[in-house]
Every structure is written in C-alpha cells, then in structure tokens.
C-alpha positions in Angstrom: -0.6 -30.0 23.7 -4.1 -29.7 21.6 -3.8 -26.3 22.0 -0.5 -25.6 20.8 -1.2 -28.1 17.9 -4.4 -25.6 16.9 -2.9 -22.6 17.2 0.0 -23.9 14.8 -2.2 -25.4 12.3 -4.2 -21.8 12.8 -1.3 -19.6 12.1 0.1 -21.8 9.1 -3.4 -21.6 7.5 -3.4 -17.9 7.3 -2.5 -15.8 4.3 0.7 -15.1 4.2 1.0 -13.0 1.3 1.5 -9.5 3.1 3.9 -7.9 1.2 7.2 -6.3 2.0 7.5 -2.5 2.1 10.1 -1.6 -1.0 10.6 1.5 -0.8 13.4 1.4 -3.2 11.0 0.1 -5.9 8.3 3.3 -4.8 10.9 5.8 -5.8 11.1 4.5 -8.9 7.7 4.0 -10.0 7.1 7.4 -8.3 9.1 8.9 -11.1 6.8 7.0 -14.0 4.8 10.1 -15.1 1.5 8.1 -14.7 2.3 6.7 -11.3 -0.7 7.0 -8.8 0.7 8.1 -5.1 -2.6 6.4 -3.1 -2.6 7.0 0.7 -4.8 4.6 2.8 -4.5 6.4 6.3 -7.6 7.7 8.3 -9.0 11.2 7.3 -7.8 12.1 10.3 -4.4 10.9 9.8 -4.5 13.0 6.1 -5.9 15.8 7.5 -2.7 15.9 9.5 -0.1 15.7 6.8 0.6 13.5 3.1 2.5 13.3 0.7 2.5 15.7 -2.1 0.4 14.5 -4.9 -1.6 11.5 -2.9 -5.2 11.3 -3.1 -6.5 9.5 0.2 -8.4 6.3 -0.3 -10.5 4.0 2.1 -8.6 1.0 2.2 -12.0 -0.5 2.6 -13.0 0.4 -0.8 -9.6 0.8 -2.4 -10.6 -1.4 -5.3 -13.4 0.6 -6.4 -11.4 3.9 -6.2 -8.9 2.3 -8.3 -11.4 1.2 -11.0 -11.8 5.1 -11.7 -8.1 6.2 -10.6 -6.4 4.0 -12.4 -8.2 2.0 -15.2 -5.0 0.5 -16.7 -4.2 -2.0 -14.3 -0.5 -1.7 -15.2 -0.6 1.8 -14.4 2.5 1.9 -11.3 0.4 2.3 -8.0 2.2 3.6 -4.8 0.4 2.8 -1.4 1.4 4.1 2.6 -0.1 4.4 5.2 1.2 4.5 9.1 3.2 1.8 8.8 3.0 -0.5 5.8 0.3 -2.7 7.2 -3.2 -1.1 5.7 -0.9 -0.4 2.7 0.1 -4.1 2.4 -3.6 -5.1 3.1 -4.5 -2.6 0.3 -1.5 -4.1 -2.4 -2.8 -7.2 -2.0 -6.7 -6.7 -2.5 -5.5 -4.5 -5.7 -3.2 -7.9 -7.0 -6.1 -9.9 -6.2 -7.9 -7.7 -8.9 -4.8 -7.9 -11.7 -3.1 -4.4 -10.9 0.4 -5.2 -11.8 2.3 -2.8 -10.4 1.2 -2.1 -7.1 3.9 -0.9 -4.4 4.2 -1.2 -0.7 6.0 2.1 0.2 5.3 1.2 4.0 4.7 3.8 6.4 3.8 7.8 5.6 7.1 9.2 7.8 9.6 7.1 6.6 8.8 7.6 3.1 8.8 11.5 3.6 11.9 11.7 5.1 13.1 9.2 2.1 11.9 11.9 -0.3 12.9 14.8 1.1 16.4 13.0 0.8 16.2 12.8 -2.9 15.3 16.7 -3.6 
C-alpha cells in the first residue's frame, strides 16, 4: 500500500504542463509572415526529411537559438518533432522564457501530410 501511496503522490507532483499538439492553431500562425517553423528532431532525423522552411534546433539548447531566431518573443513560433513530445518539452521551456506564441504542431508526418492537404 506504501508503494502505491508513493508512486501516486510521485506522479501528481510532476509537471503537468505538456502541452497539446494544435495543429489547427500551427496552420495558422504558419501563415503570419514572421512565423518561425523550428524543428527539434535529431540531425539524423532532418537529414532524412523536414518541413519546408524549418531550421533544426537542439531542443537542448532551444532557448538560446530562439534568443537570436526570434528576438520578439511574440514572434508566432511553430515546433515538431517525431511526435509532439520534444516539441512539447521545447514549447514549454520557450513559455517559461515569455515567448507568447509558441505552437505544439506535434509530430513531423502528420503535419506534412496536413500541409500538403492545404496546397
């Protein structure tokens, strides 16, 4: 019983500010003319395929990148990845810092496909 009694007082006291993948709100921004596509994948992962227009970031050191990216920390910020999690991780370290309009677009396939519906 102890242990289930940690392990629930362990997961309640985690952040649980991981934010939803909009991709809805992404398309939109996208078409802002200063919006800043930002893909936090692997080089590797890159090196395969993105999306027209991102510039790869570290996720690591996505706040630093930003800083010279994107001064105006209203300036509409789309993130992917694989799936939305590095991306959320990445949306979250960039509110923490005051950017304003930073977007979860979630993972690097889905959102192509999503695009290539709107052309």
């Amino acid at each position: 019983m102890r242990t289930l009694v940690a392990v629930f007082a362990l997961l309640t006291a985690l952040p649980l500010s991981a934010a939803e993948v909009d991709q809805d709100a992404a398309l939109n921004a996208l078409l802002e003319p200063d919006a800043v596509l930002i893909d936090v994948r692997t080089p590797e992962e890159f090196a395969e395929g993105a999306l027209p227009g991102a510039t790869r970031v570290d996720p690591e050191a996505i706040v630093e990148h930003l800083a010279t990216l994107a001064p105006d920390k209203n300036t509409p910020i789309v993130l992917y990845c694989r799936s939305g999690r590095r991306s959320s991780n990445a949306q979250d370290a960039l509110a923490a810092e005051g950017y304003t309009q930073v977007i979860n677009a979630g993972g690097y396939e889905e959102l192509s496909q999503v695009l290539e519906q709107q052309d």
